[in-house]
N, CA, C and O atoms as CSV, one atom per row, in Angstrom:
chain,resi,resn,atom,element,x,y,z
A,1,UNK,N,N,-5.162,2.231,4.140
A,1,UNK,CA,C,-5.605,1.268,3.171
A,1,UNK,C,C,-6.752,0.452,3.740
A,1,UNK,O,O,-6.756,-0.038,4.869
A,2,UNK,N,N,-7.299,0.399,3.234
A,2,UNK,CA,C,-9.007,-0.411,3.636
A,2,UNK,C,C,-9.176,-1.421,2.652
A,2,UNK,O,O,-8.347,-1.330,1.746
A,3,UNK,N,N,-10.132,-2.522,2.524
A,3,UNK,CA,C,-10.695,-3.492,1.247
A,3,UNK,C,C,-10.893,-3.063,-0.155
A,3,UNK,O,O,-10.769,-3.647,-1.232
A,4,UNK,N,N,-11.194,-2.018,0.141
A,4,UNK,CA,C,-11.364,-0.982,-1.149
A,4,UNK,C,C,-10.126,-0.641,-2.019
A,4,UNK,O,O,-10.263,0.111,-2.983
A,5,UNK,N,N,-8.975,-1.150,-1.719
A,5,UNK,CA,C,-8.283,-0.917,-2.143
A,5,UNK,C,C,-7.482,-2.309,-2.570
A,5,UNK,O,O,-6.358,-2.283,-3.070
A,6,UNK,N,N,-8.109,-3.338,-2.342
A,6,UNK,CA,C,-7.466,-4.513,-2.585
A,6,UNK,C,C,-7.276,-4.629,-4.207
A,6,UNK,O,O,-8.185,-4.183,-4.907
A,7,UNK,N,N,-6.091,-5.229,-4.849
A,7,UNK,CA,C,-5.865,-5.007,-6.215
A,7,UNK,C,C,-5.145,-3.740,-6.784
A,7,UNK,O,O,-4.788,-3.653,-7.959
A,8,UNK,N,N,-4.957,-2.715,-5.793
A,8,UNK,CA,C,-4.508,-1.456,-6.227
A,8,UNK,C,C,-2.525,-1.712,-5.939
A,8,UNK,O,O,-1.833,-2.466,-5.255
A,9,UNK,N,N,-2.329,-0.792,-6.740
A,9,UNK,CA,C,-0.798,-0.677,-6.649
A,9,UNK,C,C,-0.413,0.474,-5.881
A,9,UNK,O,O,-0.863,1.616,-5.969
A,10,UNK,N,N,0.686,-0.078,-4.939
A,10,UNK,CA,C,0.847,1.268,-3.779
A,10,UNK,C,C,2.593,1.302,-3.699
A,10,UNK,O,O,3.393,0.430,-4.040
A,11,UNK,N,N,2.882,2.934,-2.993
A,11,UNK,CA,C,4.378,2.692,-2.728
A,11,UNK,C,C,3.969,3.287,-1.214
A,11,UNK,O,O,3.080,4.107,-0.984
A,12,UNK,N,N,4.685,2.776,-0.441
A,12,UNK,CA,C,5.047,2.818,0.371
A,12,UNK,C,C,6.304,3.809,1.957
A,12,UNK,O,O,6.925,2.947,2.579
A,13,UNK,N,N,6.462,4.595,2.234
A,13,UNK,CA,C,7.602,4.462,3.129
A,13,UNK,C,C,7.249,4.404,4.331
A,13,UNK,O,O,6.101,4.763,4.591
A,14,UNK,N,N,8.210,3.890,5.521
A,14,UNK,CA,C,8.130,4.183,7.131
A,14,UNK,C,C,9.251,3.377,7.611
A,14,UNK,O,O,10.339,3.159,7.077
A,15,UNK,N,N,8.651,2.877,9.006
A,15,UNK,CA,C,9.705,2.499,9.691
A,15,UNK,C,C,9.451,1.023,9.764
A,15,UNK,O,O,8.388,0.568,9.343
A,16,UNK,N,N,10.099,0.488,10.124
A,16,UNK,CA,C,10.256,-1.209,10.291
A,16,UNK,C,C,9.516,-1.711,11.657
A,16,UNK,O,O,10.371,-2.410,12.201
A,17,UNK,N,N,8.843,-1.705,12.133
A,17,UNK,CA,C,7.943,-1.520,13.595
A,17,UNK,C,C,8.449,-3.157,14.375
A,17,UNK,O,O,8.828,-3.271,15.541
A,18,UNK,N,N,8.306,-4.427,13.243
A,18,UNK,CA,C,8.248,-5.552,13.952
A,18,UNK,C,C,8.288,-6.570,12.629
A,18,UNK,O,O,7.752,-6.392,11.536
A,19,UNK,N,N,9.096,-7.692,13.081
A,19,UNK,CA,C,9.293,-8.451,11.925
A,19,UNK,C,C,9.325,-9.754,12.075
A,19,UNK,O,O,10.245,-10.320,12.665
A,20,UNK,N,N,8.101,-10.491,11.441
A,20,UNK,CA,C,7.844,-12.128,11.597
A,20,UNK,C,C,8.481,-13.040,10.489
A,20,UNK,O,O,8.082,-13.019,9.325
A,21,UNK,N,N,9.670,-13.976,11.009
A,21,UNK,CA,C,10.272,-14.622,9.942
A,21,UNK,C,C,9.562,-16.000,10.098
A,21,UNK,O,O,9.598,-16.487,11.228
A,22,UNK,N,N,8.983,-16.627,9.210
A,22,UNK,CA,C,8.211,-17.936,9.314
A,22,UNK,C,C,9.257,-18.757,8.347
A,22,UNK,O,O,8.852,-19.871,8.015
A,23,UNK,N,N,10.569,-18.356,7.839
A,23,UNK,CA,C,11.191,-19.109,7.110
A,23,UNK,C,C,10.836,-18.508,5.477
A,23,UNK,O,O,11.381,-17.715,4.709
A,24,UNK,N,N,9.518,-19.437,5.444
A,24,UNK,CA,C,9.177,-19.478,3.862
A,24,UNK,C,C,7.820,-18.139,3.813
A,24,UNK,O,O,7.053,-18.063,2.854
A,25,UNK,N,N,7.757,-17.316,4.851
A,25,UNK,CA,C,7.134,-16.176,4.679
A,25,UNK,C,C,7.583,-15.065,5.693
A,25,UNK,O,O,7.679,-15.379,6.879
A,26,UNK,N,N,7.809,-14.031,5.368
A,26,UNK,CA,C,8.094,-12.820,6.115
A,26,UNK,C,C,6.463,-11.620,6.390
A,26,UNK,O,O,5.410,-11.669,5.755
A,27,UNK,N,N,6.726,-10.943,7.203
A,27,UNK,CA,C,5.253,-10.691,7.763
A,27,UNK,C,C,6.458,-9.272,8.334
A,27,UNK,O,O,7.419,-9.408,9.091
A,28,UNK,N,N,6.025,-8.125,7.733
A,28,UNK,CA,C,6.980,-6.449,8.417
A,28,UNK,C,C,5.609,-5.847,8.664
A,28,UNK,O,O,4.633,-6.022,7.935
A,29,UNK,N,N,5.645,-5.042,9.888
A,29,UNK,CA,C,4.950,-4.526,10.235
A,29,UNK,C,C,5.534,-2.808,10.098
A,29,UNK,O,O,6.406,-2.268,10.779
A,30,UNK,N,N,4.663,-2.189,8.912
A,30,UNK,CA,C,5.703,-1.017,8.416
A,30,UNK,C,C,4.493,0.429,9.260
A,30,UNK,O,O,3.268,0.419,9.142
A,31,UNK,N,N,5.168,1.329,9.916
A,31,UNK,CA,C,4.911,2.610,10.394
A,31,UNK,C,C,5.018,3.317,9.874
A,31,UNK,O,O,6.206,3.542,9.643
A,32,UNK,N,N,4.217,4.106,9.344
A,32,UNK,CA,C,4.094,5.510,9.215
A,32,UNK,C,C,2.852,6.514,9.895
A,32,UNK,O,O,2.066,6.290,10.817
A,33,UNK,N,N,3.049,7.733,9.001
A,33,UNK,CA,C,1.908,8.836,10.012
A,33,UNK,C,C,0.827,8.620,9.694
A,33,UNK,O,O,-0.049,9.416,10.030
A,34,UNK,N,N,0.491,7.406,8.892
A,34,UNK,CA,C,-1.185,6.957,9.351
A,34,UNK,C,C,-1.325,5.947,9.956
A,34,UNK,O,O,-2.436,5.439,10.110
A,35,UNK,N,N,-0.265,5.455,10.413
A,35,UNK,CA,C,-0.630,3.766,11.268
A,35,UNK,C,C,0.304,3.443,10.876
A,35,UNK,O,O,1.263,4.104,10.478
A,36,UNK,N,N,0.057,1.775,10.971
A,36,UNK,CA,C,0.634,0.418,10.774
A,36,UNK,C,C,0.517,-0.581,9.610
A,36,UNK,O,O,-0.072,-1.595,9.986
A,37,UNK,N,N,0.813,-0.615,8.578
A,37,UNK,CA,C,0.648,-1.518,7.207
A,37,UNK,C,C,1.229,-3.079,7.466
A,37,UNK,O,O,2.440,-3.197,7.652
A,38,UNK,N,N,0.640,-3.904,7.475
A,38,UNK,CA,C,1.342,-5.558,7.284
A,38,UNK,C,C,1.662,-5.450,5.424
A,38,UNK,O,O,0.912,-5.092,4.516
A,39,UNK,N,N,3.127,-5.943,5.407
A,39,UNK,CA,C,3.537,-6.103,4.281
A,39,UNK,C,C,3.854,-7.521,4.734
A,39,UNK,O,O,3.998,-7.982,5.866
A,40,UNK,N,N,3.957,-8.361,2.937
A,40,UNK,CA,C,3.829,-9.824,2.995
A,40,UNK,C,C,5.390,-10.178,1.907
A,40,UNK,O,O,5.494,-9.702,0.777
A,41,UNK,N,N,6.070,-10.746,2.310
A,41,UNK,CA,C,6.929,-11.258,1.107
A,41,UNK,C,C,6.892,-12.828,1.653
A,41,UNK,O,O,7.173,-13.169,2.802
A,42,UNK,N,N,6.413,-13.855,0.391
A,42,UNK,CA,C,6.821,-15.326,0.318
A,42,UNK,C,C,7.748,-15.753,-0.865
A,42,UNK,O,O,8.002,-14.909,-1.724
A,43,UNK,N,N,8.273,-17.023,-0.964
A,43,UNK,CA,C,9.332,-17.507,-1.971
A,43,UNK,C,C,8.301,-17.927,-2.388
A,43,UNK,O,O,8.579,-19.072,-2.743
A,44,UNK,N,N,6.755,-17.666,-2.682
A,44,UNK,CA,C,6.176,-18.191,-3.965
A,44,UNK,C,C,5.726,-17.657,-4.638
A,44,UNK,O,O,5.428,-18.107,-5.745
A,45,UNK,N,N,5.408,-16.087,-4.131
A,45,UNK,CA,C,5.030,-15.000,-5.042
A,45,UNK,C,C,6.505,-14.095,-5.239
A,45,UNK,O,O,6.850,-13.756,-6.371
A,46,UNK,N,N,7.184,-13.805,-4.240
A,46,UNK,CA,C,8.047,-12.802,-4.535
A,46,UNK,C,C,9.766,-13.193,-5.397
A,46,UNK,O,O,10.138,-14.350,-5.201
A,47,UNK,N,N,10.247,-12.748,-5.836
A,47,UNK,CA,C,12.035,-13.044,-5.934
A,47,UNK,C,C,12.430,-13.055,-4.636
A,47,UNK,O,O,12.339,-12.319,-3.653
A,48,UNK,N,N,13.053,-14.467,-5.020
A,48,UNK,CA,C,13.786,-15.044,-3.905
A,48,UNK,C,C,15.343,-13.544,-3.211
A,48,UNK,O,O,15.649,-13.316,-2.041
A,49,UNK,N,N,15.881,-12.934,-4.395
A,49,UNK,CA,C,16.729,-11.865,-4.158
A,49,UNK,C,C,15.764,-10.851,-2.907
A,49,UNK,O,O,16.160,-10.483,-1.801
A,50,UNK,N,N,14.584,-10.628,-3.478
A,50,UNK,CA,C,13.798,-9.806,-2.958
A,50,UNK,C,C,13.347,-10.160,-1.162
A,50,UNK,O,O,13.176,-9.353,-0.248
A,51,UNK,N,N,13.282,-11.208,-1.154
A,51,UNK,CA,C,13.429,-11.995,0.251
A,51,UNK,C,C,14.122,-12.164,0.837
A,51,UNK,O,O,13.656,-12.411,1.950
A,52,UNK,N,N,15.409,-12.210,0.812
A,52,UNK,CA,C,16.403,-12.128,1.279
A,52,UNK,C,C,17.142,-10.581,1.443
A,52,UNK,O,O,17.905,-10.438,2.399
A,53,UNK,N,N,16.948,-9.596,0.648
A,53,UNK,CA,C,16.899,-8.190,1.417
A,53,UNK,C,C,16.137,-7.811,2.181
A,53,UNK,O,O,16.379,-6.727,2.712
A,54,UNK,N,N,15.012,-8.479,2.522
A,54,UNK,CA,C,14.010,-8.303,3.481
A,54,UNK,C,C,14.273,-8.878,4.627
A,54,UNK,O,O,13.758,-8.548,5.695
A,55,UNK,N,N,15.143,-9.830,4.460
A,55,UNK,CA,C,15.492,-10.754,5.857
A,55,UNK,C,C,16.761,-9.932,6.629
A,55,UNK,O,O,17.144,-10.258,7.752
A,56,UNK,N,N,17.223,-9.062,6.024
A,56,UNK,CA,C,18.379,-7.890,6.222
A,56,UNK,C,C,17.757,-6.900,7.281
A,56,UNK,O,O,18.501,-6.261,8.025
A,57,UNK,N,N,16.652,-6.804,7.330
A,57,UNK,CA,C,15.884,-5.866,8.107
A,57,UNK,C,C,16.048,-5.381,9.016
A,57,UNK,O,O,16.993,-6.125,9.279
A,58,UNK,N,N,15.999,-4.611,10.032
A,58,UNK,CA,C,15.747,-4.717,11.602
A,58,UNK,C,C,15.082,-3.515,12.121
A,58,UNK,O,O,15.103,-2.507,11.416
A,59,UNK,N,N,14.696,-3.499,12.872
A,59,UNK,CA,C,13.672,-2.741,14.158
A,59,UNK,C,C,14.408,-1.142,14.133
A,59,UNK,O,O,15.348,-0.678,14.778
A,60,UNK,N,N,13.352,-0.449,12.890
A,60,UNK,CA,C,13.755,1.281,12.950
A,60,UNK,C,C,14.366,1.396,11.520
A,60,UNK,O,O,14.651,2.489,11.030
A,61,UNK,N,N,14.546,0.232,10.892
A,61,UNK,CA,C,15.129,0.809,9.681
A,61,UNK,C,C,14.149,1.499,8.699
A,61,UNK,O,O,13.107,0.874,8.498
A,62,UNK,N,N,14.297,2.633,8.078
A,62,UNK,CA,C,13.309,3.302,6.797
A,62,UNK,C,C,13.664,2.434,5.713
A,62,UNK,O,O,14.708,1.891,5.353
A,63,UNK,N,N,12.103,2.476,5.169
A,63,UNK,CA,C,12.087,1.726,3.946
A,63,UNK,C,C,11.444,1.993,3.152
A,63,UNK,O,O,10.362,2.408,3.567
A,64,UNK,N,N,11.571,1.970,1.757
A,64,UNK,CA,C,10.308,2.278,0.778
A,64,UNK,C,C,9.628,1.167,0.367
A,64,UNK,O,O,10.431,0.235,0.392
A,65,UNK,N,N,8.420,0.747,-0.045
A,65,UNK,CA,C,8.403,-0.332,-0.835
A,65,UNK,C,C,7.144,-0.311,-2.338
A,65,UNK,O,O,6.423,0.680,-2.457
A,66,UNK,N,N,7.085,-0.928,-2.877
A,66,UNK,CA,C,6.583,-0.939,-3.899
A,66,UNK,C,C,5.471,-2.362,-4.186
A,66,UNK,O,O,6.121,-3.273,-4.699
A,67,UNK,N,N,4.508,-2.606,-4.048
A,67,UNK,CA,C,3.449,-3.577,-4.106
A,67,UNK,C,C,1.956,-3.241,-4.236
A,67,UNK,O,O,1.435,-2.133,-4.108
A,68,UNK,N,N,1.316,-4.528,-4.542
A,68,UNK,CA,C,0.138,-4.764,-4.359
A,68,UNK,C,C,-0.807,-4.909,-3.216
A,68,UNK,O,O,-0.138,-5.598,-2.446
A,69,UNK,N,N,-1.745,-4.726,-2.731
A,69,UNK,CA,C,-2.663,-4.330,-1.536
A,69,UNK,C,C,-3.618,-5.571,-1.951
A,69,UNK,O,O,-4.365,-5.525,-2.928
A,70,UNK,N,N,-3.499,-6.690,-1.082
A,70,UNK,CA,C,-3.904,-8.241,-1.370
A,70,UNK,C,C,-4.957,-8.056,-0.233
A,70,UNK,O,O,-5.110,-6.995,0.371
A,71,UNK,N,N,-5.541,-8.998,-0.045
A,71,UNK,CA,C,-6.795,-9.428,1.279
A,71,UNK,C,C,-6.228,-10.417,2.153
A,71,UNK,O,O,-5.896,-11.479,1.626
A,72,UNK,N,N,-6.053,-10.269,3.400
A,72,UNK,CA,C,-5.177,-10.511,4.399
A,72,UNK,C,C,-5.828,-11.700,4.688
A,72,UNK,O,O,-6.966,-11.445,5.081
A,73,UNK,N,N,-5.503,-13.373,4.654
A,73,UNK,CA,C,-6.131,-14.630,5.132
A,73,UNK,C,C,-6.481,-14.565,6.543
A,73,UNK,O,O,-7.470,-15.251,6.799
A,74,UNK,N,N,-5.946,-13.916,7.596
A,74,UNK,CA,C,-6.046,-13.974,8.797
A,74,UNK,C,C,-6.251,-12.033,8.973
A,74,UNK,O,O,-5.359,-11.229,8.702
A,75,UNK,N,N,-7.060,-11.826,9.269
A,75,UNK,CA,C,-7.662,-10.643,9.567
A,75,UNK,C,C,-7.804,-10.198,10.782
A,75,UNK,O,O,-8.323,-10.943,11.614
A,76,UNK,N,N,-7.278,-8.594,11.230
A,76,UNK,CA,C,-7.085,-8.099,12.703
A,76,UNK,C,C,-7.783,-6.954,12.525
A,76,UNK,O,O,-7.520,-5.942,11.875
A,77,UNK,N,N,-9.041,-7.363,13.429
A,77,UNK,CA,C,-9.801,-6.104,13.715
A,77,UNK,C,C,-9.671,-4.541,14.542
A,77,UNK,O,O,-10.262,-3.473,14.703
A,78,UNK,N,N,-7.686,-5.755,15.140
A,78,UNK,CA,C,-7.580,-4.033,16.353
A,78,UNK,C,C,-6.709,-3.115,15.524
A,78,UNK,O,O,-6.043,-2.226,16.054
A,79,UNK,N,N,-6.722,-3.401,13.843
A,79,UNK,CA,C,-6.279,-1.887,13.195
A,79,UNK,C,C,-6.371,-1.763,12.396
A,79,UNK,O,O,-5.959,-2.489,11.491
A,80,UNK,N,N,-7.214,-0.349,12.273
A,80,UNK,CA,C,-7.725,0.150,10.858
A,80,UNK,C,C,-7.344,-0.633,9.264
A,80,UNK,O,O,-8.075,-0.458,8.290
A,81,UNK,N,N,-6.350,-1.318,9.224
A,81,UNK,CA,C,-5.607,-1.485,7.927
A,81,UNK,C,C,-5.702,-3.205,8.039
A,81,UNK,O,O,-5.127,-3.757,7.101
A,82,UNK,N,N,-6.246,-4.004,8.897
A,82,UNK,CA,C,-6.407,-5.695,9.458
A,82,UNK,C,C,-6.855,-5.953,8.501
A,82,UNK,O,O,-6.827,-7.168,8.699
A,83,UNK,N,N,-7.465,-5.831,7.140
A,83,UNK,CA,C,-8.088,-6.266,6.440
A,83,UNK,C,C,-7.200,-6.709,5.410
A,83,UNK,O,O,-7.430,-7.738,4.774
A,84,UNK,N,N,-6.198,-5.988,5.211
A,84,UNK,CA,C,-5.585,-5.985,4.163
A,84,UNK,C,C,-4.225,-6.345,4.301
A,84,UNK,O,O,-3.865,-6.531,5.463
A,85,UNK,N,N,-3.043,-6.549,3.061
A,85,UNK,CA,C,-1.932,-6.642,3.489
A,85,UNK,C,C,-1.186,-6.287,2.054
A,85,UNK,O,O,-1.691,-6.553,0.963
A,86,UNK,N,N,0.215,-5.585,2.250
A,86,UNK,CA,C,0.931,-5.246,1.261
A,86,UNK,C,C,1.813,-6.594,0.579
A,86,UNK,O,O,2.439,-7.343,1.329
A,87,UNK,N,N,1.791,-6.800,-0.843
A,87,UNK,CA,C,2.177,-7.614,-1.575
A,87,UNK,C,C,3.475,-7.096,-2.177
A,87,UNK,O,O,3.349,-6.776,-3.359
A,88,UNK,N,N,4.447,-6.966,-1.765
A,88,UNK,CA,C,5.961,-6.197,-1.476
A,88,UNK,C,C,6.562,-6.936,-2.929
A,88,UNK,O,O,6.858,-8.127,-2.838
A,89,UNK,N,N,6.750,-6.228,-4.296
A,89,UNK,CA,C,7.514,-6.371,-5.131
A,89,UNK,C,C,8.800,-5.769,-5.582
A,89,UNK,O,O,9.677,-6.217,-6.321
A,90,UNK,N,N,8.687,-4.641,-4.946
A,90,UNK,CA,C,9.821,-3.906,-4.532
A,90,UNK,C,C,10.298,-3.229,-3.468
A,90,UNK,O,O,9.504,-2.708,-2.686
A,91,UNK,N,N,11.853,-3.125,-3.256
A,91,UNK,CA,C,11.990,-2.597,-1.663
A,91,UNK,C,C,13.394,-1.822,-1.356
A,91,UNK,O,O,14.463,-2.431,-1.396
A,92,UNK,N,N,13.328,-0.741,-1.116
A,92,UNK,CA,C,14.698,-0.156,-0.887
A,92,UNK,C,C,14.972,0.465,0.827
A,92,UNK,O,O,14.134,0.909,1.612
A,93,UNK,N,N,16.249,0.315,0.981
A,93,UNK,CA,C,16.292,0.473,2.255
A,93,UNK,C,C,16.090,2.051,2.234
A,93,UNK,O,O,15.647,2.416,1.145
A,94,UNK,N,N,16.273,2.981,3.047
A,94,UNK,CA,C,16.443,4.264,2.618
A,94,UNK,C,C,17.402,5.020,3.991
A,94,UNK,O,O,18.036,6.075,4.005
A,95,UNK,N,N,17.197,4.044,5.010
A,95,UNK,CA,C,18.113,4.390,6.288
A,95,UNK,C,C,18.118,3.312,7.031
A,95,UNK,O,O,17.077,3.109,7.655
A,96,UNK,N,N,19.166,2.385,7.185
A,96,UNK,CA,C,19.360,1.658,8.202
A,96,UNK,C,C,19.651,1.797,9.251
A,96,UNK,O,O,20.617,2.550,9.375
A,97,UNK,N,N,19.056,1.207,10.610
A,97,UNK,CA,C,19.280,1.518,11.987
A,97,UNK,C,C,19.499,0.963,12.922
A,97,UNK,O,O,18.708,0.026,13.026
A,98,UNK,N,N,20.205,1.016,13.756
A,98,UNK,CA,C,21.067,-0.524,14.873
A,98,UNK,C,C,19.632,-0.045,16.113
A,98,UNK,O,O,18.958,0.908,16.503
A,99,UNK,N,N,19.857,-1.544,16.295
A,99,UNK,CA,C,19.071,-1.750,16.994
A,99,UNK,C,C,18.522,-1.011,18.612
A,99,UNK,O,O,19.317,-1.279,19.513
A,100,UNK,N,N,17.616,-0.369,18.945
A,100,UNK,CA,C,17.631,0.334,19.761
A,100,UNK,C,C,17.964,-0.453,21.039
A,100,UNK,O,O,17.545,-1.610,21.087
A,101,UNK,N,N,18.868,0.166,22.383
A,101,UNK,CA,C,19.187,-0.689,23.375
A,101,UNK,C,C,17.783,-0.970,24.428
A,101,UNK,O,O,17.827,-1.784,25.350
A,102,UNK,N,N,16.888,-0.363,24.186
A,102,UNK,CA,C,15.526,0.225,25.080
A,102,UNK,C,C,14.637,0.033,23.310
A,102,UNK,O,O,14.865,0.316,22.134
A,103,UNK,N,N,13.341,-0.760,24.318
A,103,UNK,CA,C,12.224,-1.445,23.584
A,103,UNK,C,C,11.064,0.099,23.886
A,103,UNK,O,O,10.851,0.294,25.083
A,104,UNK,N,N,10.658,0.692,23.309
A,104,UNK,CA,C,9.632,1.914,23.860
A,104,UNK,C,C,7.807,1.811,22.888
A,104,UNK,O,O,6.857,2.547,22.620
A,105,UNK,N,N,8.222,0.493,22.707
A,105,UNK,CA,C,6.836,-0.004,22.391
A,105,UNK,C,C,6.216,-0.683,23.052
A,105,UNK,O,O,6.806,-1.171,24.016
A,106,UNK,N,N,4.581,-1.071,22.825
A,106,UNK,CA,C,3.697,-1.704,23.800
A,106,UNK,C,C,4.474,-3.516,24.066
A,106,UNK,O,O,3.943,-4.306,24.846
């Protein structure tokens, strides 16, 4: 996903890579075989239900999701997709996964 795609409607699947809880915003860093996608859920755009299955999350679980491709306020140039960010209106788990005992990321 690039700028070019901001406004477009996308679905989603991968893995759960890393997950920022700010409280009143969630920040998933979703994997798949083209990279890394930032998906966004807040209690001011999203259902509050919808936020709270997201807060269920953890490190490896598959997920699908269903959103909008917004323009990212804070922008990361070290990956292809920094420009942008997924606007998560829908979300299903599709495999949940306990937590690995060994971290094998950077």
């Amino acid at each position: 996903m690039r700028q070019s795609d901001v406004n477009k409607d996308v679905q989603l699947a991968g893995w759960v890579q890393r997950i920022r809880d700010k409280g009143f915003v969630l920040w998933i860093d979703l994997r798949d075989r083209y990279g890394v996608t930032q998906l966004v859920l807040d209690e001011e755009r999203c259902d509050a239900t919808l936020v709270e299955q997201a807060k269920t999350l953890g490190r490896e679980f598959v997920v699908q999701v269903h959103g909008r491709v917004i323009e990212r306020e804070a922008k990361n140039s070290a990956i292809p997709t920094g420009d942008v960010e997924v606007l998560v209106n829908e979300l299903s788990i599709l495999s949940p996964a306990e937590t690995p005992a060994f971290h094998f990321g950077r």
